[in-house]
PAMIVO-426510 format. One record per residue: x, y, z of N, C-alpha, C in turn. Coordinates in pm, whole numbers, plus 50000, padded with zeros to 5 digits. Layout:
XYZXYZXYZ ...
// end
This chain:
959082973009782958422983809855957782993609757 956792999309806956203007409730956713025009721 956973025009598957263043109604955973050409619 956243063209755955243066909766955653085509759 955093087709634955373106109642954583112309695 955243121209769954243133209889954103141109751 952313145909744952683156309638951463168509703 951963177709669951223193209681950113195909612 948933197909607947573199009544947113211409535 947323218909393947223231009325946053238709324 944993240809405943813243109425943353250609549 943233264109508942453270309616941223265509678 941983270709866940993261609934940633272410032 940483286809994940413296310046939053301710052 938793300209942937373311309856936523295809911 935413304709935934393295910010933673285609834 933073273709880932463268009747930833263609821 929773267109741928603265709743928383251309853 927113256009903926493244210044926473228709955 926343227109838925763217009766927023212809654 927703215709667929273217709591928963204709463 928323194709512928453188109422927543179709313 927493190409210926063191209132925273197109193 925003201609283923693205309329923223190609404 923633181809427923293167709460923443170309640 922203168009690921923169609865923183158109940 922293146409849922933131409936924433130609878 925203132009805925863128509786927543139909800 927103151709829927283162509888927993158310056 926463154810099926283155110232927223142310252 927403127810139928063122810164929403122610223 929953132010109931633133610091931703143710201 930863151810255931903161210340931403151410435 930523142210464931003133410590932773124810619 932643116810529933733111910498935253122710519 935093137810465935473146610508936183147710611 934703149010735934563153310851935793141210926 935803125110834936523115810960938203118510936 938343130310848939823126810760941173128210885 940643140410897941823148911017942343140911130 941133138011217941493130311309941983116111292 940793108211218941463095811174942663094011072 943363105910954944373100910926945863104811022 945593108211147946413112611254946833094811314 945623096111352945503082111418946233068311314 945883072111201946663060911075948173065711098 948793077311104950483078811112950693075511243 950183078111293950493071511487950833060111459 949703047211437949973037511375950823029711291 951043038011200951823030211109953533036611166 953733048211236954703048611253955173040511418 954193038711476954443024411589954743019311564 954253010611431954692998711391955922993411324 956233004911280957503010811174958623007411320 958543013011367959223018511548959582999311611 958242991311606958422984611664959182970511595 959382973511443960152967711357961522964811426 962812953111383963562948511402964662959711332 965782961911347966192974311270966302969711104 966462955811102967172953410961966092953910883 964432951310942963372956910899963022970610875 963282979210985963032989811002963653000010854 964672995210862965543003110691964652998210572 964262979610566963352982810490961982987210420 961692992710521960222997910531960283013910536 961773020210599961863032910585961253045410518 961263045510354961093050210272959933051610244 958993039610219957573036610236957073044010358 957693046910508957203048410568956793062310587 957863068510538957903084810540957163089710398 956883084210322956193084310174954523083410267 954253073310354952553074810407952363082710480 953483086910562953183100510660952923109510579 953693114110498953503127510422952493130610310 952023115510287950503113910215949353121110303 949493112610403948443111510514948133128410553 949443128610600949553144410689949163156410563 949233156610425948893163310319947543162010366 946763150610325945873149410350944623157010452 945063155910550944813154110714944803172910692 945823181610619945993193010635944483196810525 944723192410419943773200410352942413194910347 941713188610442940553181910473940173192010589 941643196610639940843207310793940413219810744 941403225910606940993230210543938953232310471 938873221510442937803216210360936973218910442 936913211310602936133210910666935763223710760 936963235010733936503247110765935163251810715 935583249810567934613262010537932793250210571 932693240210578931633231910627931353237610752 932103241410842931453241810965931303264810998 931603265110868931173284510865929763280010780 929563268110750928303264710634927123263910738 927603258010924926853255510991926573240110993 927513230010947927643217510992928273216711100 928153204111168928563198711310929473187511272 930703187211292931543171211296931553166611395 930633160711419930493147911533931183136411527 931443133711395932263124311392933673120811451 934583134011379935853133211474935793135411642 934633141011690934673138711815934333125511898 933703117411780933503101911851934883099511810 935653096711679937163093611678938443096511818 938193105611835938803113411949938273105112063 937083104212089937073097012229937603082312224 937743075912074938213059712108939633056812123 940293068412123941613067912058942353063912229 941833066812343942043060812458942513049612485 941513039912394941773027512408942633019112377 943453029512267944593022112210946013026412285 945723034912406947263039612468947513026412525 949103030912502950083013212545949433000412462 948483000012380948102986112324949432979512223 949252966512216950702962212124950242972711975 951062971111915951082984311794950462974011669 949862961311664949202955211589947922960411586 947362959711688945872965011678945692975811647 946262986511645946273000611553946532996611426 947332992311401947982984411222946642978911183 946482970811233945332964411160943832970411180 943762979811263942562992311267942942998111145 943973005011155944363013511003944313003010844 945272988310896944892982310734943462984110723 942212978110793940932977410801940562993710762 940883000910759940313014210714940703018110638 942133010710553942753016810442942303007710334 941763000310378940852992910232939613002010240 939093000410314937813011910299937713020510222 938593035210266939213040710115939863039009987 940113025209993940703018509857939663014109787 938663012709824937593006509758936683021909714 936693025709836936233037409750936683047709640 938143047109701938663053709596939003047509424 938853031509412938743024009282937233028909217 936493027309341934803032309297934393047909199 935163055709292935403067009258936053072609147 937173066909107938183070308974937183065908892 936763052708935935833040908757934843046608746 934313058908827932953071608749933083081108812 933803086208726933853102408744932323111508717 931103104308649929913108608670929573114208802 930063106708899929603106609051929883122009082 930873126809041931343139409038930883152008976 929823148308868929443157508714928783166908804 929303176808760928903190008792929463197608937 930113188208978931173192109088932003207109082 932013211409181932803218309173934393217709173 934873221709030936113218608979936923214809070 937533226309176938663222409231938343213609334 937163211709391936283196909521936593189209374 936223191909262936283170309221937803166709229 938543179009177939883178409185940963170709313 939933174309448940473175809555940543160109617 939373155209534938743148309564939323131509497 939443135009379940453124609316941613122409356 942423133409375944133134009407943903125509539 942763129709602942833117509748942623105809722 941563103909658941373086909586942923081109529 943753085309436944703082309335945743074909443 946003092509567947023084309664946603077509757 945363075009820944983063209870945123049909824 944713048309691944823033609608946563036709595 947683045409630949253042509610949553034109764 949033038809869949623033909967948713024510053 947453014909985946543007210037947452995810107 948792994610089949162982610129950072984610274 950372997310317951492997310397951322993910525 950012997610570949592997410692949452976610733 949242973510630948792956410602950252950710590 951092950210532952292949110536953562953610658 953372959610754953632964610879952952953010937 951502954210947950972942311067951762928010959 951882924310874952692910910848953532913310906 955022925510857955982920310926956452915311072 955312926811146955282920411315954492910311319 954212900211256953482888111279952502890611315 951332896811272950262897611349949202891211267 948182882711332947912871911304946202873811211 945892860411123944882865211028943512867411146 943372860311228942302861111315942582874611431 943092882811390942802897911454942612906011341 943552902211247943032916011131941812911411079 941212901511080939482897511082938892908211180 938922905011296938052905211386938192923811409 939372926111400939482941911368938722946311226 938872941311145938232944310997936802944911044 935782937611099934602932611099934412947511237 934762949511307934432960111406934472972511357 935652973411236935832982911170934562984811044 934102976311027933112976010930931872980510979 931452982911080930752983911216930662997111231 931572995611258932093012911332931833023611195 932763021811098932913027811036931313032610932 931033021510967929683024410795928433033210964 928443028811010927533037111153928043051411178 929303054711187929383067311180929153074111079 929353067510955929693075310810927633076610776 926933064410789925353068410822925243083610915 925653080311040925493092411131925523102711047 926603108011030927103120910991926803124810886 926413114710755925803120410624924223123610684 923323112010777921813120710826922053136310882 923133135510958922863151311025923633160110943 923893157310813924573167310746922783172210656 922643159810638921503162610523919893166410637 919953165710729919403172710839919333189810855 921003193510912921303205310865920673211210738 921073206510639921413208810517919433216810448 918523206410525916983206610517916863203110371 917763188910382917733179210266916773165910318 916843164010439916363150710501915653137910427 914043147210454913003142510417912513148710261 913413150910167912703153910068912993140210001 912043137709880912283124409774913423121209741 913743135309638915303137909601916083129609659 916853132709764917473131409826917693116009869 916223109109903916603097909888916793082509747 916103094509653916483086409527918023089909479 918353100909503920123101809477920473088309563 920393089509699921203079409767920913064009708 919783056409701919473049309621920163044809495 920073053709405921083055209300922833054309330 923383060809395924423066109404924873052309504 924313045009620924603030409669924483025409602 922683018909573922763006109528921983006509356 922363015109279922073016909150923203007309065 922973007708947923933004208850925163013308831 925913002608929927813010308939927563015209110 926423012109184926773020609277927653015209377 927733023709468928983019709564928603009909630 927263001209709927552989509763927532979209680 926602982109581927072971609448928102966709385 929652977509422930612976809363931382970209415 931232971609568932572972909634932102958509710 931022955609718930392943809834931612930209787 931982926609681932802916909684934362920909705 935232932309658936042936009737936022935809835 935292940209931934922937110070935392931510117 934472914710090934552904410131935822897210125 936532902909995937992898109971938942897410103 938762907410156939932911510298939612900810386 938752890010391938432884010496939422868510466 939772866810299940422854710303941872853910375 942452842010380943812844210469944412847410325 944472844510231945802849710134945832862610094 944842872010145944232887810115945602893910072 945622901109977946802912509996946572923809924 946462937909976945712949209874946222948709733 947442945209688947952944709569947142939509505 946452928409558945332918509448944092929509410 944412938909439943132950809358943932963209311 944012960309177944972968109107944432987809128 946062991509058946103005409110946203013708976 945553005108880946033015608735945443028208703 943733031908765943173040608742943813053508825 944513048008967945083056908987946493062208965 947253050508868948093058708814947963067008665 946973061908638946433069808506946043083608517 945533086008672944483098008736945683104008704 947093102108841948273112208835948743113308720 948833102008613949443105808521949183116808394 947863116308423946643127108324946563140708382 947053142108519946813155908579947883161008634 949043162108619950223160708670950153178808700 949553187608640949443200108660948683207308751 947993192708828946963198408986947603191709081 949023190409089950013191009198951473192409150 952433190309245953683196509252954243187009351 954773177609310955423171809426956643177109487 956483175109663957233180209747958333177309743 959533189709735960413191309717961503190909652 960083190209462960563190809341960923208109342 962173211509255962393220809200961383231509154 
// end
């Protein structure tokens, strides 16, 4: 099982930080507080999940998954807290999260469903951020000129995302849940997810009266499909999740233990001394 430390993130999230926080960069700005915008609601919806599944475990299972299990809640829910945070001061900026309000309306569909199809909604979205967050640690350029405590904020989420990429995937194994749903969930999720995350970066960079300038779309250009960029990077990880022997472990986690291990002074883990 995987050890998973809840840890505390040392960074005022009080004092407002500039419309463009990062570099001065429109698209890539407008990116991350989209991604942002899905945190709250959807990492709610990931502890629902993973603690169903936890729930719907056998007991002699249930003990062993325990530890792990309360290690992703308290990731998640860290998380989930200082993203509402984040996304405060975005919406005193005069952004709209549309996003969590489409999240919110699907979440219907999963009352009473067997607790697999949430598991494997959540594995399918916890690679998502695993990939991004490997993307993210391997260039910290993406970040240059960031504002300190956002790049800060911003890694510590990447580091513990790539700690707990496997739990939600490991839950749907132990209840047997089968390779032809966590496909067919992965592939809807791939759907869903890259359409909203489009949505919400246009009407950020809309707002923003980033839209239609050049800029803006040569950052994105660059920053996707440039040298190192994110669909360039990640397009064969991707594809990885679709074989039957998939297991997140097969995409190592060293950059993010290198991240915690190099910064150990921009958190405090909970309910250290």
């Amino acid at each position: 099982m995987t050890e998973l430390v809840v840890r505390r993130l040392l960074i005022d999230l009080e004092t407002p930080f500039a419309r463009r926080w990062c570099g001065g960069d429109a698209f890539r700005t407008a990116l991350f507080n989209a991604l942002s915008m899905s945190f709250p609601a959807g990492e709610q919806f990931f502890i629902d999940a993973v603690k169903g599944g936890h729930q719907a475990l056998p007991p002699d299972q249930q003990s062993r998954f325990a530890a792990e299990v309360r290690g992703f809640v308290g990731q998640e829910a860290t998380h989930r807290r200082i993203h509402a945070l984040f996304n405060g001061h975005l919406q005193k900026q005069g952004f709209v999260n549309a996003w969590e309000a489409r999240v919110k309306e699907r979440l219907p569909l999963f009352a009473g469903a067997d607790p697999r199809h949430p598991l494997a909604v959540t594995a399918a979205s916890e690679h998502f951020t695993a990939l991004l967050a490997e993307w993210l640690l391997a260039r910290p350029e993406i970040l240059q000129g960031a504002e300190p405590r956002l790049a800060t904020l911003w890694q510590w989420h990447c580091a513990e995302e790539a700690e707990h990429k496997s739990t939600a995937f490991d839950l749907y194994q132990a209840l047997g849940g089968s390779h032809e749903w966590r496909i067919t969930w992965f592939r809807r999720i791939t759907v869903i997810f890259l359409g909203d995350l489009l949505r919400q970066t246009v009407s950020n960079l809309r707002r923003d009266g980033a839209l239609w300038r050049p800029g803006t779309w040569a950052s994105a250009a660059r920053t996707l499909f440039g040298r190192g960029g994110l669909v360039r990077e990640t397009w064969r990880p991707w594809r990885a999740y679709l074989r039957r022997d998939f297991h997140p472990s097969q995409h190592g986690s060293d950059r993010s233990e290198r991240w915690l291990a190099e910064h150990s002074n921009s958190y405090t883990p909970v309910g250290a001394p």
